[in-house]
Each structure stands twice: as C-alpha cells, then as structure tokens.
C-alpha positions in Angstrom: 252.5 -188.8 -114.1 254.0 -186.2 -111.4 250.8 -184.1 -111.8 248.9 -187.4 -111.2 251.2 -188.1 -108.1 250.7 -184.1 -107.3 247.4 -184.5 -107.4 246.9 -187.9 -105.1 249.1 -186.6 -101.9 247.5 -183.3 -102.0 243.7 -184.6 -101.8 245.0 -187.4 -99.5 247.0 -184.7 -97.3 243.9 -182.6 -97.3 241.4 -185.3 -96.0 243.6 -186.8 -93.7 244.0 -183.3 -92.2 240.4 -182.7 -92.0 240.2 -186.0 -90.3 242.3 -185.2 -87.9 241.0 -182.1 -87.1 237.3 -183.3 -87.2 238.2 -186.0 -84.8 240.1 -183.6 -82.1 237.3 -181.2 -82.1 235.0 -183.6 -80.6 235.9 -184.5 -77.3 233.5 -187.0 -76.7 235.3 -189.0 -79.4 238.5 -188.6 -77.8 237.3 -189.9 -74.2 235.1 -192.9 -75.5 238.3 -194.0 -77.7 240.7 -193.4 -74.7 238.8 -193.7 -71.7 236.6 -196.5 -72.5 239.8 -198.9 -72.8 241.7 -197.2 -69.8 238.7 -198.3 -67.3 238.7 -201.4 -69.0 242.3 -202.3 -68.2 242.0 -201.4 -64.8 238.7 -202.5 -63.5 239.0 -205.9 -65.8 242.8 -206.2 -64.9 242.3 -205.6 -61.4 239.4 -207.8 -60.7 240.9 -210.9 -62.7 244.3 -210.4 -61.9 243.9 -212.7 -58.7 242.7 -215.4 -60.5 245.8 -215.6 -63.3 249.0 -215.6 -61.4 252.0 -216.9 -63.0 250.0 -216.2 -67.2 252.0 -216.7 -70.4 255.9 -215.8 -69.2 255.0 -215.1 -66.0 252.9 -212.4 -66.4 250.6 -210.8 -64.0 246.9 -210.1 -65.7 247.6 -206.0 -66.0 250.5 -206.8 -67.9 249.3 -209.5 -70.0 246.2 -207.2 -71.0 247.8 -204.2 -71.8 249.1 -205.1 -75.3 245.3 -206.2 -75.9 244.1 -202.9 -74.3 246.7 -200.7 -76.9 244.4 -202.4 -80.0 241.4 -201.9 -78.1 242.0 -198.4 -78.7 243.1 -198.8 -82.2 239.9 -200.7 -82.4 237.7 -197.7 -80.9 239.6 -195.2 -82.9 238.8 -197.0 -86.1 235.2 -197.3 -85.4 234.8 -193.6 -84.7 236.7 -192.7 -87.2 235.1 -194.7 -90.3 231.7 -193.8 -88.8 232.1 -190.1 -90.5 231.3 -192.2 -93.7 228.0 -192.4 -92.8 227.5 -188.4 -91.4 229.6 -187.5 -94.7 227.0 -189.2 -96.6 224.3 -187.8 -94.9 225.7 -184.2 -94.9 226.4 -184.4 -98.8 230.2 -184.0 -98.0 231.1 -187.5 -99.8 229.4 -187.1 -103.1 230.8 -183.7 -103.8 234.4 -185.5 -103.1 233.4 -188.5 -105.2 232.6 -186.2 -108.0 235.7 -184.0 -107.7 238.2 -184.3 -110.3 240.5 -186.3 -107.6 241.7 -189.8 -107.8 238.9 -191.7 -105.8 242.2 -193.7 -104.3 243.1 -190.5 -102.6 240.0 -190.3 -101.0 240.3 -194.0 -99.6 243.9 -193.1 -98.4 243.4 -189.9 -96.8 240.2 -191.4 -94.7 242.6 -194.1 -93.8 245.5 -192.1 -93.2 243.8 -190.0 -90.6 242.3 -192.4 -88.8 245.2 -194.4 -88.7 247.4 -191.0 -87.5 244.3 -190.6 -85.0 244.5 -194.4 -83.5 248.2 -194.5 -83.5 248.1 -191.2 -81.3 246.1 -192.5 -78.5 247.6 -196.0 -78.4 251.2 -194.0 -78.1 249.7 -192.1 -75.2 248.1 -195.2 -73.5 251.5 -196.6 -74.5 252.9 -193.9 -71.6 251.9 -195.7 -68.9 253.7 -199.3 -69.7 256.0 -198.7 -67.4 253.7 -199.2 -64.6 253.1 -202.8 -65.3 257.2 -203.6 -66.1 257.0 -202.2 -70.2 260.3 -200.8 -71.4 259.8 -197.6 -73.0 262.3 -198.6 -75.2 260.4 -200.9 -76.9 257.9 -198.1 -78.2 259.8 -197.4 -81.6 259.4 -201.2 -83.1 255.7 -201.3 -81.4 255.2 -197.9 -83.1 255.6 -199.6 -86.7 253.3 -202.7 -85.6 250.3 -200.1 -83.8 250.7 -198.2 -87.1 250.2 -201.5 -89.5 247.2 -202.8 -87.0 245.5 -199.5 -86.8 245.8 -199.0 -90.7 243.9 -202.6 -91.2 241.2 -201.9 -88.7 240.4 -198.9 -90.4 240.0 -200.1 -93.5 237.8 -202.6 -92.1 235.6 -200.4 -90.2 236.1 -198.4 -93.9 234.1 -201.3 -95.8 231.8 -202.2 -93.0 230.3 -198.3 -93.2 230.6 -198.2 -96.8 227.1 -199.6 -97.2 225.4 -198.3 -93.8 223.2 -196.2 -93.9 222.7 -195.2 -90.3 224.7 -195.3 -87.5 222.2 -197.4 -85.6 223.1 -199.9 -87.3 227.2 -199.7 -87.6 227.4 -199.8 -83.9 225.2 -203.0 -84.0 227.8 -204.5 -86.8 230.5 -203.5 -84.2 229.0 -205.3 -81.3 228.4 -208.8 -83.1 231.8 -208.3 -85.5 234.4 -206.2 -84.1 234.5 -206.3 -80.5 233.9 -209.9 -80.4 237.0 -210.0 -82.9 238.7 -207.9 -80.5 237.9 -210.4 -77.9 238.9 -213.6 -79.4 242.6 -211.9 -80.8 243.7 -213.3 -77.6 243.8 -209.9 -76.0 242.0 -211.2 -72.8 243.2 -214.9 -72.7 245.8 -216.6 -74.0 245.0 -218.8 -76.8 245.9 -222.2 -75.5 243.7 -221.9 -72.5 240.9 -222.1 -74.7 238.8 -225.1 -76.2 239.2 -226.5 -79.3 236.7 -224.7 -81.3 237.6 -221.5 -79.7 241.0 -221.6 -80.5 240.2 -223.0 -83.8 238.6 -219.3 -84.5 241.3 -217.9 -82.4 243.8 -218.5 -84.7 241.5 -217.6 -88.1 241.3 -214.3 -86.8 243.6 -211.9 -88.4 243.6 -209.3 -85.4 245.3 -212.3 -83.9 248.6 -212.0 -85.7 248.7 -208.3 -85.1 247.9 -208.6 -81.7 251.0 -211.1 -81.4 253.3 -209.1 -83.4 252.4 -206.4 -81.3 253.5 -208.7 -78.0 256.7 -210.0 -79.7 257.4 -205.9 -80.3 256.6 -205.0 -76.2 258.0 -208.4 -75.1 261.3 -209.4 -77.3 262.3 -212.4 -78.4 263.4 -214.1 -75.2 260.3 -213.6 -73.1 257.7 -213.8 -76.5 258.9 -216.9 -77.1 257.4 -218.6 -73.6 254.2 -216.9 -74.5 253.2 -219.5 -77.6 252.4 -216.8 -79.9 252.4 -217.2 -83.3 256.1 -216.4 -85.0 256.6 -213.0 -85.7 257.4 -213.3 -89.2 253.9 -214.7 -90.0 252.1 -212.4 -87.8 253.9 -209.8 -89.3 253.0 -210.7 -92.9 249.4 -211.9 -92.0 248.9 -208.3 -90.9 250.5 -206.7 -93.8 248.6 -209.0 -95.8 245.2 -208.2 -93.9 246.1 -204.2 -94.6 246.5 -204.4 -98.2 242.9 -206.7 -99.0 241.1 -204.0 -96.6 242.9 -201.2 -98.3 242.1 -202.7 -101.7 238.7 -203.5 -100.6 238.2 -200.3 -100.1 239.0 -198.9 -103.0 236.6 -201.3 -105.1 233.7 -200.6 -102.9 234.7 -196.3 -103.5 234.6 -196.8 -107.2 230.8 -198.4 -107.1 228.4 -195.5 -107.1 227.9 -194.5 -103.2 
C-alpha cells in the first residue's frame, strides 16, 4: 500500500513538474493566458464603465469585472494547458505514459495538478493589481483556496473536452461555442438579475457560476457580498467542489478507455 502511494505522488510530482516547466518555456502561452484577459479588463471595463454606475454594491464596472477577469485567466490557463493532450498524443509522449507501470490516476492528477499550479499562478499575479480598483490584499489567502478549487475544475473540463480531440483545430472551436460562452454567462460580465428570464435560467445552471460567486463572496466579505444577490456561499462553495470531483472522476474513466 505505501509502495502504491510511493508510486502515485512520484509519477504525479513528475508530470506536474513537467507541466510546469513545459508551460513556462513557452512564452506565447504565458502572454495569451495573462495578457489576453489584462486587455480585456481594461479596454471592456473602461469603455462600459460609463454606462454601469452605481452595479451590484455599488460597484464601479472595473471592479465588478475583475473577479470575472481572475477566472478568465484560470479559464485560458486551463485551455492551454489541457491542449498538450492533444501534442502529447501526437508526439507519442501519452501512450508510452499510458503503458508505463504507473497508476493511470497519477497521470490524470499530475496533468491537473500542473495546470492547476500554472492557472492559480497567473490569477495570484493578476490578483496584484486589486488594489487599484479598491481590492484588499488581505483578502487574497481565502480567494487563494477558491482560484485553486475553480482552476482545478476547469482543468479537468478542458481535460475531458481534449481527451477525444484529435487536432487542435478543433479544441479551440469546442472552446469558442463551450467555454468562453460559459465564461460569459458565470455572471463575470453582468450581474445575473439584469438578465432575462431564459438567460438567467442558464445563468444559474452553469456551474462556473457558483465558483465565480464564491470567488466574489472571498474578494468581497460578507457584508458587501451580500447586496450583490449572489448565490450563498455555502452552495457555491459545494457546487464547485462538487463540479471538481465529477470532472476529476470523469477524467479518470475516459484515461482508463484505450487513448
């Protein structure tokens, strides 16, 4: 049983080092995971700032959007990240670890683990500049758990989405009708209860919802969360854990099919 254990945290340790490493060496991941949101938040938070004074709590737009602008990068992170799947695959890297005497679950959980090291990383960084729009730093260690449990759900998302791909081509068009418009109806750009019916209806069947309001309760508190009508934080919190866990598992069931 300890040899077993042994075994798992040094394969997982291993890939989620090479993750890491992989991810760091290629700068053009780094900007378009970073920068993308950056000019995002300012460009969309300056230009429709004027047009939401007085938003949820009395928030000005650049405020309101940054929490929605820290899983944005979790988001991009994730996508890069799981994308390797597909290069692995095509470079004959995944099916000599698939065929390894290793627990296939420590292959799952290193991927994850990088990735999820990697998106919680740049969301800290973006996280540097709350401040500027009235964000306690002190806030960041709480917010640090919640990034961690968002980033570690996306990724195993963007896991079983490029599980099956076969090209790239065709991850980034999964992205563009799944995942950004998931990103987009979380309630990262509006609030919720601005929103038609229908809209909200999806709104609030989105699981990036709750982790995007636990997120807010994290950076907010209690006092000034609770004029934003977000969902409570004890079911966001627990949708999101729940939302980890089936990816995670997911994961796992499509790694154990033949590749």
């Amino acid at each position: 049983m300890t040899e077993m254990r042994s075994s798992f945290l040094l394969s997982a340790s291993v890939l989620c080092r090479r993750e890491v490493v992989r991810f760091l060496r290629q700068r053009s991941r780094i900007i378009g995971a970073l920068g993308s949101p950056l000019i995002f938040w300012l460009l969309l938070g300056s230009g429709v700032g004027t047009s939401f004074a007085g938003g949820p709590g009395g928030s000005n737009y650049l405020e309101y959007y940054f929490p929605g602008t820290v899983v944005l990068i979790l988001l991009f992170t994730a996508i890069f990240a799981t994308i390797s799947i597909i290069e692995d695959r095509k470079e004959g890297f995944l099916q000599a670890v698939l065929v390894a005497p290793i627990p296939r679950s420590s292959f799952v959980f290193g991927k994850m683990a990088g990735a999820t090291a990697l998106a919680v990383i740049q969301g800290v960084l973006f996280m540097l500049l709350a401040p500027l729009v009235g964000f306690s730093w002190l806030m960041l260690p709480l917010t640090l758990v919640m990034l961690t449990l968002v980033a570690f759900s996306l990724t195993g998302l963007g896991y079983v989405i490029a599980w099956r791909m076969d090209s790239t081509q065709g991850f980034h068009a999964i992205m563009n009708v799944l995942l950004i418009p998931m990103w987009l109806l979380s309630g990262a750009v509006f609030p919720a209860k601005n929103a038609s019916f229908w809209l909200k209806a999806v709104i609030m069947i989105n699981p990036l919802t709750y982790g995007l309001a636990a997120v807010r309760w994290c950076m907010y508190g209690t006092t000034l969360g609770s004029t934003m009508d977000l969902p409570p934080f004890g079911l966001s919190l627990i949708i999101t854990i729940a939302f980890g866990l089936t990816m995670f598992m997911a994961s796992l069931v499509m790694t154990r099919r033949p590749a």
